[in-house]
DSSP file (Angstrom, degrees, kcal/mol; ACC not computed):
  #  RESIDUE AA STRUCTURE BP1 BP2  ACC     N-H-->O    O-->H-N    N-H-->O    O-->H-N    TCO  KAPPA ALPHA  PHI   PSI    X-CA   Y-CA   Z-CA
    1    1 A X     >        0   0    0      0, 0.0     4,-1.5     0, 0.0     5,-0.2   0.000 360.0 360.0 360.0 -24.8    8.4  -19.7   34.0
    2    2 A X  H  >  +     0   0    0      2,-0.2     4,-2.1     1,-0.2     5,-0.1   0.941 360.0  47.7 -44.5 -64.1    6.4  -20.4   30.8
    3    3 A X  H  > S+     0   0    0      1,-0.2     4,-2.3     2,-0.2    -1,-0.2   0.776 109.8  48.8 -46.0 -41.4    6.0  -16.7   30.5
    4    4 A X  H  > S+     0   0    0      1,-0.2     4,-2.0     2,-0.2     5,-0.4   0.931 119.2  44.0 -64.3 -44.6   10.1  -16.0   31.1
    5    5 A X  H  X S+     0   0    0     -4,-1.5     4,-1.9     1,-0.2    -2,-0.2   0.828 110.7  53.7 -89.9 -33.2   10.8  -19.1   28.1
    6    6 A X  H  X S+     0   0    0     -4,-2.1     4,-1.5     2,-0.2    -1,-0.2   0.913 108.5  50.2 -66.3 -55.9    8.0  -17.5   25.9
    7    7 A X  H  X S+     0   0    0     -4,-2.3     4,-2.2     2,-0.2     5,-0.2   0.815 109.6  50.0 -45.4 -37.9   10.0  -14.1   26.3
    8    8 A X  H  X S+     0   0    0     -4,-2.0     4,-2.7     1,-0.2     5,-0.4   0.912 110.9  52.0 -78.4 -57.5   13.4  -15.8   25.2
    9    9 A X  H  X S+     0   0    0     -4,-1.9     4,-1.3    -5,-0.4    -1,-0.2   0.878 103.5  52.0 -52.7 -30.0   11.8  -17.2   22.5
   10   10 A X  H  < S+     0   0    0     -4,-1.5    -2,-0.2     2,-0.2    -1,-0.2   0.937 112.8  46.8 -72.1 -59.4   10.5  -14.2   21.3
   11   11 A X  H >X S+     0   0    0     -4,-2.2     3,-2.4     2,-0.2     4,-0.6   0.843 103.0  62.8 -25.2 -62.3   14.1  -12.5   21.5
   12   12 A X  H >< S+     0   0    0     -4,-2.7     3,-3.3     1,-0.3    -2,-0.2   0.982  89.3  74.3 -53.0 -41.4   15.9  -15.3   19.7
   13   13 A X  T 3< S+     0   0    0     -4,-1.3    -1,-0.3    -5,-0.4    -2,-0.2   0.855  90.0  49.0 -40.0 -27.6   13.9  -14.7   17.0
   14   14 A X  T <4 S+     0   0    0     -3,-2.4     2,-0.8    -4,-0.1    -1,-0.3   0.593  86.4  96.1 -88.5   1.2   15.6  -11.5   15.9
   15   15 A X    <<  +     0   0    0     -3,-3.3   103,-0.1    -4,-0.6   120,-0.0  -0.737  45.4 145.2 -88.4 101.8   18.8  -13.4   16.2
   16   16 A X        +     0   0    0     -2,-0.8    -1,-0.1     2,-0.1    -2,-0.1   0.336  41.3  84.3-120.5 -13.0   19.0  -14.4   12.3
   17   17 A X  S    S-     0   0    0     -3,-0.2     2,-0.2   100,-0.1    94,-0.1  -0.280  79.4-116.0 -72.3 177.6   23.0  -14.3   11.5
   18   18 A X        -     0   0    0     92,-0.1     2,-0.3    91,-0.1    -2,-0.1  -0.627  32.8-105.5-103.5-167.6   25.3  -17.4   12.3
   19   19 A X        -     0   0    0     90,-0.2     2,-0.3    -2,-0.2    92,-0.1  -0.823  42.3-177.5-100.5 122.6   28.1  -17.1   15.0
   20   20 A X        -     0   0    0     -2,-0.3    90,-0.3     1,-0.1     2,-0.1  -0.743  46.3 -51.9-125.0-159.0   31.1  -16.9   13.4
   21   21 A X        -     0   0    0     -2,-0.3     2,-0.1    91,-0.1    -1,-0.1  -0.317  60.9-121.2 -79.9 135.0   34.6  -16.7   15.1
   22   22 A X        -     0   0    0     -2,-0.1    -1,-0.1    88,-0.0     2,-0.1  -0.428  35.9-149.1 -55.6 130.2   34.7  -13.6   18.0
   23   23 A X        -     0   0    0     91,-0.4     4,-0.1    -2,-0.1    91,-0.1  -0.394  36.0 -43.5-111.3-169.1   37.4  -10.9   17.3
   24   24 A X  S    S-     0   0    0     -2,-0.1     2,-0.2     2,-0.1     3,-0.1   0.585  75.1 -94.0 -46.2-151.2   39.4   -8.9   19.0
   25   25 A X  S    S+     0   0    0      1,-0.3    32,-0.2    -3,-0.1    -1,-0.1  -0.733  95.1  56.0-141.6 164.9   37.7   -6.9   22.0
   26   26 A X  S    S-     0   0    0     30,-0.7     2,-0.5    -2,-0.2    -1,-0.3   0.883  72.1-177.3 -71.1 157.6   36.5   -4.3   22.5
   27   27 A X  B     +A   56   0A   0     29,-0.8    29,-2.1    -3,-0.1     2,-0.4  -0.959   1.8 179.7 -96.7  96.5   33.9   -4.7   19.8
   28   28 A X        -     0   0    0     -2,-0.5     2,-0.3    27,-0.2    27,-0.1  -0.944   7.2-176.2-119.6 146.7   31.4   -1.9   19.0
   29   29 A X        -     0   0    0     -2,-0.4    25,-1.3    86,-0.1     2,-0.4  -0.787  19.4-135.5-132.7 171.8   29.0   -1.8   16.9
   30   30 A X  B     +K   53   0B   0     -2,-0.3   107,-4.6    23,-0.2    23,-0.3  -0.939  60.4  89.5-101.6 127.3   26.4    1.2   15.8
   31   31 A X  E     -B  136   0A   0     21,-2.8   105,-0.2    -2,-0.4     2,-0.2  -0.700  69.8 -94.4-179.2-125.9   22.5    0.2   15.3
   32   32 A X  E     -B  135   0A   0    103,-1.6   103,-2.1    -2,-0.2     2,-0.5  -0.902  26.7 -94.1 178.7 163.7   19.8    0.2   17.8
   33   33 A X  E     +B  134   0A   0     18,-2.9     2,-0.4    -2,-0.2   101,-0.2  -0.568  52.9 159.8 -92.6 125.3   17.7   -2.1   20.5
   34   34 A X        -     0   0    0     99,-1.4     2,-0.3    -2,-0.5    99,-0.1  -0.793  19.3-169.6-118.5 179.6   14.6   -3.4   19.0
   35   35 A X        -     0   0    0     -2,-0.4     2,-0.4    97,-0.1   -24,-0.1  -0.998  30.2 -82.9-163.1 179.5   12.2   -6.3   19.6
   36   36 A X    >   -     0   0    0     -2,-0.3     3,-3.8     1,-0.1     4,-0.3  -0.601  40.3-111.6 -93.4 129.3    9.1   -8.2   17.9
   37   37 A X  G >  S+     0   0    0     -2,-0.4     3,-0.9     1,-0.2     4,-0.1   0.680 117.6  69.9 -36.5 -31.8    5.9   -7.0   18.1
   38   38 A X  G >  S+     0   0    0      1,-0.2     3,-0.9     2,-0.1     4,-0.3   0.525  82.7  87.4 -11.7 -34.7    5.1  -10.4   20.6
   39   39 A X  G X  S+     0   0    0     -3,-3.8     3,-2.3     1,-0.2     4,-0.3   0.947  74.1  67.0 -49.2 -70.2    7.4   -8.2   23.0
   40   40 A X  G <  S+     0   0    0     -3,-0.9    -1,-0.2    -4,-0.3    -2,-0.1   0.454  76.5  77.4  -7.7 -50.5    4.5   -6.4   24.2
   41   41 A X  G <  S+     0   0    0     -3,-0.9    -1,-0.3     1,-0.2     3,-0.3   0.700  97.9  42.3 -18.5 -62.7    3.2   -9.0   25.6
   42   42 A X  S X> S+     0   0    0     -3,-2.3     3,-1.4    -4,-0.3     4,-1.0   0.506  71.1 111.5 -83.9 -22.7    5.6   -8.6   28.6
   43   43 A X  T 34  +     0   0    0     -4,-0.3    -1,-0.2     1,-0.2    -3,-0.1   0.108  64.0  63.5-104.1  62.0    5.8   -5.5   29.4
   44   44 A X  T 34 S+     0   0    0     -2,-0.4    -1,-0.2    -3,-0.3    -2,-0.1   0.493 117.9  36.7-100.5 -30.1    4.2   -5.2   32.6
   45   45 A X  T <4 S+     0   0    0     -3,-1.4    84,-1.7     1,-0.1     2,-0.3   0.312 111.3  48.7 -98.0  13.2    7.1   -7.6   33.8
   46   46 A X  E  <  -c  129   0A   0     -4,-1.0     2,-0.3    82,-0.1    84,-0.2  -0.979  66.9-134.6-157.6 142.1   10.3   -6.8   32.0
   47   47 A X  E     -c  130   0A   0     82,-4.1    84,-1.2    -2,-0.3     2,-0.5  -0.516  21.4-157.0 -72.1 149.2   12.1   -3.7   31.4
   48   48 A X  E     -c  131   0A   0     -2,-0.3    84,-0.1    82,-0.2    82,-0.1  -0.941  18.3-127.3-139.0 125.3   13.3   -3.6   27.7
   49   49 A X        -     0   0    0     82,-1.8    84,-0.4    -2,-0.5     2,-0.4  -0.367   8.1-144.6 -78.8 154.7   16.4   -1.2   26.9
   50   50 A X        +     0   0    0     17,-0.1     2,-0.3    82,-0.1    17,-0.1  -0.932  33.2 158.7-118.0 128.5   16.5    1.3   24.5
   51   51 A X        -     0   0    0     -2,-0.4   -18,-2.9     1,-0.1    18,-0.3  -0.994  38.1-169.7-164.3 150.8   19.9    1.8   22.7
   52   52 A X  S    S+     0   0    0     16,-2.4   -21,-2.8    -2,-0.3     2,-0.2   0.677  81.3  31.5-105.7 -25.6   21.7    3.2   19.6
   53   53 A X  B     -K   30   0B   0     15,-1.7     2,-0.3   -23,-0.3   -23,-0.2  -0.701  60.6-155.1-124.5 140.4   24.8    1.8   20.3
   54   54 A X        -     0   0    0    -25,-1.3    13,-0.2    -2,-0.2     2,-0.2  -0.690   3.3-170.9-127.8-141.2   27.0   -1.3   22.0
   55   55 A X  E     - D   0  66A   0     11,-0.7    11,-1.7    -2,-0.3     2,-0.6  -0.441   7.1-163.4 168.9 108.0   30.3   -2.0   23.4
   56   56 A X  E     -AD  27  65A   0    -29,-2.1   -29,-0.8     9,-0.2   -30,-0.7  -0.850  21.5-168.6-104.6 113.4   31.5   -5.4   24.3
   57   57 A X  E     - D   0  64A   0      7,-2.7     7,-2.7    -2,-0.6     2,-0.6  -0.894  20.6-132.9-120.3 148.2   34.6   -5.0   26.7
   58   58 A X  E     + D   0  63A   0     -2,-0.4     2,-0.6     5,-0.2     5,-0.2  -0.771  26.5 177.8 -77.9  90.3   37.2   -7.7   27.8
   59   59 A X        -     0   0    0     -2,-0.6     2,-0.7     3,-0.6     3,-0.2  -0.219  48.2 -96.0 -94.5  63.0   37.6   -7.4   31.6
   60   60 A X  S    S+     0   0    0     -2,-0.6    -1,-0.1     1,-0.2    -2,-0.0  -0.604 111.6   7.6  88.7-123.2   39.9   -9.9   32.5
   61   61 A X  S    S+     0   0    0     -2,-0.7    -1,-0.2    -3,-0.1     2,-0.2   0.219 134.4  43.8 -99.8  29.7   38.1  -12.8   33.6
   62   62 A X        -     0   0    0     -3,-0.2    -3,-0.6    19,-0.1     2,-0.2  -0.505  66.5-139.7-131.7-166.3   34.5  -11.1   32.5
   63   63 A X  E     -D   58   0A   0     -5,-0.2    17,-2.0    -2,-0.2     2,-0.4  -0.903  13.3-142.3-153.5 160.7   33.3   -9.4   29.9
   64   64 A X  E     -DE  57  79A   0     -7,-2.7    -7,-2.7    -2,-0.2     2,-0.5  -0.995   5.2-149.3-131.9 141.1   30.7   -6.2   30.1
   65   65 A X  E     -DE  56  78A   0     13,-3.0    13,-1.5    -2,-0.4     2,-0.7  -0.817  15.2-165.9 -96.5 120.5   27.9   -5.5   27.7
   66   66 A X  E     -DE  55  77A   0    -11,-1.7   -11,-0.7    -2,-0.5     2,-0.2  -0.917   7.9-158.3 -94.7 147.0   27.5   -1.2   27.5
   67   67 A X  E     - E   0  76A   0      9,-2.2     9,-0.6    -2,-0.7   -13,-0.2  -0.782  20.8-144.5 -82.9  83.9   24.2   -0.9   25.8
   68   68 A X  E     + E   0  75A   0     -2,-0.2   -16,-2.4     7,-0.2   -15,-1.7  -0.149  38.0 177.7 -54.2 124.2   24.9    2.7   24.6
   69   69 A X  E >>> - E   0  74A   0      5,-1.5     3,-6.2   -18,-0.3     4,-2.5  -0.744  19.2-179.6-123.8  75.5   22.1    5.7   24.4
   70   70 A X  T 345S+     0   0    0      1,-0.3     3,-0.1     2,-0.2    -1,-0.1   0.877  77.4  59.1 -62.8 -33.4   25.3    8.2   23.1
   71   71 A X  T 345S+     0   0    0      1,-0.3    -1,-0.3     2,-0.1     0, 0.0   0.729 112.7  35.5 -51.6 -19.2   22.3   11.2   23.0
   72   72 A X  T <45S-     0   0    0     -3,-6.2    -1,-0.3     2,-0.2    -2,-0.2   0.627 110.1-122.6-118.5 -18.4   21.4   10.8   26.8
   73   73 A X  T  <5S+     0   0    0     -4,-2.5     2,-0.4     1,-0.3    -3,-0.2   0.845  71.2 127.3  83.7  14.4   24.9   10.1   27.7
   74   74 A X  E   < -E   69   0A   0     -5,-0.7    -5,-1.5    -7,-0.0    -1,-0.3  -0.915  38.2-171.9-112.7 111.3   23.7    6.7   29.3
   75   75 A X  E     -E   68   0A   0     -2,-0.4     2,-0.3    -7,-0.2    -7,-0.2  -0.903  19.6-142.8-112.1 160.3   24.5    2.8   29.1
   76   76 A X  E     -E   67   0A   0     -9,-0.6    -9,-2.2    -2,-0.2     2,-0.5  -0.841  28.7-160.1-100.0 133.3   23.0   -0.2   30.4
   77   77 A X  E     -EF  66  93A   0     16,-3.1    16,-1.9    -2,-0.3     2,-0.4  -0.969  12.4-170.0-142.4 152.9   25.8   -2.6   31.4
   78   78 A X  E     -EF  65  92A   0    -13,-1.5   -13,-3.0    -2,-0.5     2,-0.7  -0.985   9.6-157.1-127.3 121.1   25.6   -6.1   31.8
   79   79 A X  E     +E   64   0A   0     12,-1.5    11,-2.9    -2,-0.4     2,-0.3  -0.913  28.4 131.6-128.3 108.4   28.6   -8.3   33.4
   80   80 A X  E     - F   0  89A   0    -17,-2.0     2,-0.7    -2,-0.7     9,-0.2  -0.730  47.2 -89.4-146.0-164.8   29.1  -11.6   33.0
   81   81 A X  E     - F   0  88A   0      7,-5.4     7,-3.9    -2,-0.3     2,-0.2  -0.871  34.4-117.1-113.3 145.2   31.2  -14.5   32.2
   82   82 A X  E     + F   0  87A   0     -2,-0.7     2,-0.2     5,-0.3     5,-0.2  -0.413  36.3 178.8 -56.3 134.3   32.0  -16.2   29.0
   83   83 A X  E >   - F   0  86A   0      3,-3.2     3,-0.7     1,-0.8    -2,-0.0  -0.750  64.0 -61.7-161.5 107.8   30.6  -20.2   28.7
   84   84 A X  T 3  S-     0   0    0      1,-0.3    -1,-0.8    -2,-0.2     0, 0.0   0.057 117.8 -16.4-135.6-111.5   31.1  -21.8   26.1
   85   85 A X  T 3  S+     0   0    0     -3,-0.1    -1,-0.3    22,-0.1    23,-0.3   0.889 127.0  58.8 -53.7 -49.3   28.9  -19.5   23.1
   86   86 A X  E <  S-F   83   0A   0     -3,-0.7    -3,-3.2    21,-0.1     2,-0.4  -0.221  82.4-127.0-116.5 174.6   26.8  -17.5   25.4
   87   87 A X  E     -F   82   0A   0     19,-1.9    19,-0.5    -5,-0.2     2,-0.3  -0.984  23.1-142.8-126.0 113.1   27.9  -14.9   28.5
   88   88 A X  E     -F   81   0A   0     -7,-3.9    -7,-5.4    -2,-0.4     2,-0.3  -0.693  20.6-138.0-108.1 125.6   26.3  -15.9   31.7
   89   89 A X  E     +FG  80 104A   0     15,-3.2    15,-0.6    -2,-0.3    -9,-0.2  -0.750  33.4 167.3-103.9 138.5   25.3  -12.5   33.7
   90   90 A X  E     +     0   0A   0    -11,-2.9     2,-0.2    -2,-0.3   -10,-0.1   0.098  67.1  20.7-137.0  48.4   25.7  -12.0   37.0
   91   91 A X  E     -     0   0A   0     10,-0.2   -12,-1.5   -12,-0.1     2,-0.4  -0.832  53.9-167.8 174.5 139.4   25.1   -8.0   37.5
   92   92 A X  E     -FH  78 100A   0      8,-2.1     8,-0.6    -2,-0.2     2,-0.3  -0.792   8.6-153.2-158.3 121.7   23.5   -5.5   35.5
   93   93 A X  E     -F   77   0A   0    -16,-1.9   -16,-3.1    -2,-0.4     2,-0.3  -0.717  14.0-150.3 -83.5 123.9   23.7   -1.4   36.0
   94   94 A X    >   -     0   0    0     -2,-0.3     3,-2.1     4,-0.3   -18,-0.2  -0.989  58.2 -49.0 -89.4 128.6   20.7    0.4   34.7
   95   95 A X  T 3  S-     0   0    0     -2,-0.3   -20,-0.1     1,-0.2   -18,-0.1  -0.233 126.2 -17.7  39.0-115.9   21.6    4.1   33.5
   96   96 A X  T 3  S+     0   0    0     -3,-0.1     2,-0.3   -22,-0.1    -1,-0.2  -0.060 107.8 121.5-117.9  44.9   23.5    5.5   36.1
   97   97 A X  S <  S-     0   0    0     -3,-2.1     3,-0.1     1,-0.1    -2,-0.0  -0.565  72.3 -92.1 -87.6 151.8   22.5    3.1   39.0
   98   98 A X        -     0   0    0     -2,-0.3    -4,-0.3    -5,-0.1     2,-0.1  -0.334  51.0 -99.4 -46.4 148.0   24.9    0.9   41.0
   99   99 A X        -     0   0    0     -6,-0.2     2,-0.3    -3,-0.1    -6,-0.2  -0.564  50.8-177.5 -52.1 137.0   25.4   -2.6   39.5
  100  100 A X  B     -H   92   0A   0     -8,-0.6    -8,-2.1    -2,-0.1    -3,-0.0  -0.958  31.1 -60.4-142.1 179.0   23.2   -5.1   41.3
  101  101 A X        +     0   0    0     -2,-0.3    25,-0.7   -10,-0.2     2,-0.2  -0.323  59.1 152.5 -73.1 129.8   22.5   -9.1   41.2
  102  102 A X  E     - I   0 125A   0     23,-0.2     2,-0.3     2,-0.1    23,-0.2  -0.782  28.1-152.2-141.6 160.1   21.1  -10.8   38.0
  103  103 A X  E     + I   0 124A   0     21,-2.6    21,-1.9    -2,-0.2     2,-0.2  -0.850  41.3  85.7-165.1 155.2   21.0  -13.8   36.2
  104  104 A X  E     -GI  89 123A   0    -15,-0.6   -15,-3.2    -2,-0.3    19,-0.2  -0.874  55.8 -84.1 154.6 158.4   20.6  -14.4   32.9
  105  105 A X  E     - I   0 122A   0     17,-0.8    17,-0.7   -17,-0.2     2,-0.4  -0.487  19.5-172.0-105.7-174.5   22.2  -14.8   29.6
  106  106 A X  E     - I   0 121A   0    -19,-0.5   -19,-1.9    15,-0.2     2,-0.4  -0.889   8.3-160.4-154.1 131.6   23.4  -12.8   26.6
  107  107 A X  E     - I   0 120A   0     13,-0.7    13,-2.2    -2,-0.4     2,-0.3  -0.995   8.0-157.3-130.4 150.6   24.6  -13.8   23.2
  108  108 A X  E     - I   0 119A   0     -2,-0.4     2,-0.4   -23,-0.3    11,-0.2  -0.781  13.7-169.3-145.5 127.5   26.5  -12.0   21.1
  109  109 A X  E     - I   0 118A   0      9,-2.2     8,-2.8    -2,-0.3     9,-1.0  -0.993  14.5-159.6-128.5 139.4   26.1  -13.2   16.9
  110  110 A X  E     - I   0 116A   0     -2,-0.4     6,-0.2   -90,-0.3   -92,-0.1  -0.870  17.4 -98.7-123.5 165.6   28.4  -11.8   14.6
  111  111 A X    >   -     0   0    0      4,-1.8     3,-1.3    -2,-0.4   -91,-0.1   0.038  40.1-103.8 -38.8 149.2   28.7  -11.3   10.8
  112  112 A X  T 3  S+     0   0    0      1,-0.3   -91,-0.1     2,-0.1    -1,-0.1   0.683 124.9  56.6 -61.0 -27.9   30.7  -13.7    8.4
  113  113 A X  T 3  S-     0   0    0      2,-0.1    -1,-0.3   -93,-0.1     3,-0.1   0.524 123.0-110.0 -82.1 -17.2   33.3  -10.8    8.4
  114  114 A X  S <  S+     0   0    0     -3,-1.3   -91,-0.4     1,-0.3    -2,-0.1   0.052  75.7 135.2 108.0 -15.3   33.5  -11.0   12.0
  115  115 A X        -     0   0    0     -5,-0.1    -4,-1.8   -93,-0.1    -1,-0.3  -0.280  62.7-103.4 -56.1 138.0   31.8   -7.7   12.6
  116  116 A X  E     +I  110   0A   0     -6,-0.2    -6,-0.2     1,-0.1     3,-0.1  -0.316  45.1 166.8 -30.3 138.7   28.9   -7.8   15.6
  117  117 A X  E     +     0   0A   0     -8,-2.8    19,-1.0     1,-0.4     2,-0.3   0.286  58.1  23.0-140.6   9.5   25.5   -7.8   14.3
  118  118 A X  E     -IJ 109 135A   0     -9,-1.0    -9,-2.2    17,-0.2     2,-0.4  -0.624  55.0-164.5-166.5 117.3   23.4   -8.6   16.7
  119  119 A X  E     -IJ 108 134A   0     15,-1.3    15,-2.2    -2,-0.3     2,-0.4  -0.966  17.3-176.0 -73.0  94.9   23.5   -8.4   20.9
  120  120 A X  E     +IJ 107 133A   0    -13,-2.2   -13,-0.7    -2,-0.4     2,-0.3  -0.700   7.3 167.3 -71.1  54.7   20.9  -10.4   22.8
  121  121 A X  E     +IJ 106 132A   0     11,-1.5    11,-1.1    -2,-0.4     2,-0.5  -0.788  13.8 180.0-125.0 150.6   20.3  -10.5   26.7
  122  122 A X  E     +IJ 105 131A   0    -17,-0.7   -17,-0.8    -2,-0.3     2,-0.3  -0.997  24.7 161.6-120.1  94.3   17.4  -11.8   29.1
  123  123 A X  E     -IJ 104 130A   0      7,-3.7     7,-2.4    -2,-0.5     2,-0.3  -0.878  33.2-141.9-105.6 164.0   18.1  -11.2   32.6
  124  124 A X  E     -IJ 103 129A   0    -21,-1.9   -21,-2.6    -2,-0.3     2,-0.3  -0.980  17.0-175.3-119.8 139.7   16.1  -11.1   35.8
  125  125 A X  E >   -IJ 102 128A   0      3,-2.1     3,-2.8    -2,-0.3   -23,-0.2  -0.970  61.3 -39.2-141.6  93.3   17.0   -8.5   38.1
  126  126 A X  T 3  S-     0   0    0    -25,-0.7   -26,-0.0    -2,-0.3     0, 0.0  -0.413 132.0 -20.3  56.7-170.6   15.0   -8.6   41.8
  127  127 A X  T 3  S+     0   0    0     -3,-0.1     2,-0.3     2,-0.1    -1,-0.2   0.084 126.5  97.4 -80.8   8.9   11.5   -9.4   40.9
  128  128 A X  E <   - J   0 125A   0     -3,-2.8    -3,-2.1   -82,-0.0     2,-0.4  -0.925  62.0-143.0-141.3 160.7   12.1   -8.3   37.1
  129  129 A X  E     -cJ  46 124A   0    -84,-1.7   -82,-4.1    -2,-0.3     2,-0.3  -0.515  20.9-164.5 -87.1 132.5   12.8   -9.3   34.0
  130  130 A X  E     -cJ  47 123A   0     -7,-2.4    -7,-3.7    -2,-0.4     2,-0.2  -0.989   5.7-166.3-142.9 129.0   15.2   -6.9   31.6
  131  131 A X  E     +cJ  48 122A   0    -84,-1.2   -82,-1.8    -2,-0.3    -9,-0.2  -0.472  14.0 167.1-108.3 130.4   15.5   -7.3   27.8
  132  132 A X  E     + J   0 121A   0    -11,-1.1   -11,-1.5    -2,-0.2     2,-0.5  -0.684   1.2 168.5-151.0 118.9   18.1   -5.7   25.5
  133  133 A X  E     - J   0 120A   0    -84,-0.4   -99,-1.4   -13,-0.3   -13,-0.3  -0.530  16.6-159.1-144.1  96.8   18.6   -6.9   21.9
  134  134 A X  E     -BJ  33 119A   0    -15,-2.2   -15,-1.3    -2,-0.5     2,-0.3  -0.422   7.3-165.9 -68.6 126.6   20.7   -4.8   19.6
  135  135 A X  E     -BJ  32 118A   0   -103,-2.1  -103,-1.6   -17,-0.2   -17,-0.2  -0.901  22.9-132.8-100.1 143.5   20.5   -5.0   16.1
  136  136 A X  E     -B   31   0A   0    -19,-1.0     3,-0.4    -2,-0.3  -105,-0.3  -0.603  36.9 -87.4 -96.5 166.1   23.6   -3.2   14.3
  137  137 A X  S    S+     0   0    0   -107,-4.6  -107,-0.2     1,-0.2    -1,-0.1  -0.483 112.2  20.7 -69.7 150.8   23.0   -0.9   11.5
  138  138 A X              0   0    0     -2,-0.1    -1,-0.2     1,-0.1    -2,-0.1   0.865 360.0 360.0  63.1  43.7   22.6   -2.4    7.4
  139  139 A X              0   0    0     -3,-0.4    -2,-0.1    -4,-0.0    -1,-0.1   0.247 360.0 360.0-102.8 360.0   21.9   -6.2    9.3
């Protein structure tokens, strides 16, 4: 678990903006998934998505996180519920795989303007751990 908390930490870092108020939905933003060299670390146990793109969509009572790869034609999608700042997942679709059972969080920090700038999520998925943290372009 050290290792899982080590990971999160590692993540949060890139999270630099403050939260300001959430706008409308859907939200998308253009940029791409990165992480900290420290990332490395991990990755014999956690998938880490590669993405140019997001899309944060209102489903009701959920919300879904696309992580967008618009060249491959591809997303990663992430489903969860909103609580209180952060989006508690309880499914996550890799590429063009079924959705299956996760848990984990995601947090979503936007810009002073309101804009997205930054998409975060840590899930485990089965007996692994999967990463995604979008940075938008000119953050």
């Amino acid at each position: 678990m050290t290792r899982a908390l080590a990971m999160a930490a590692c993540i949060s870092a890139l999270i630099a903006a403050t939260n300001a108020h959430a706008q409308s939905v859907p939200r998308e933003a253009a940029g791409r998934c990165q992480y900290p060299d420290a990332a490395k670390d991990y990755a014999a146990e956690t998938t880490f998505i590669a993405c140019d793109g997001v899309a944060v969509e209102d489903k009701g009572q959920g919300v879904v996180l696309n992580f967008l790869r618009k060249g491959w034609g591809q997303s990663d999608r992430f489903y969860g519920q909103v609580h209180g700042g952060d989006i508690r997942i309880s499914r996550v679709a890799l590429r063009k795989a079924e959705a299956r059972d996760a848990q984990g969080t995601c947090r979503l920090t936007y810009r002073t303007d309101g804009r997205l700038s930054v998409a975060s999520c840590l899930v485990k998925s089965r007996a692994r751990w999967i990463a995604a943290n979008f940075v938008a372009s000119g953050f």
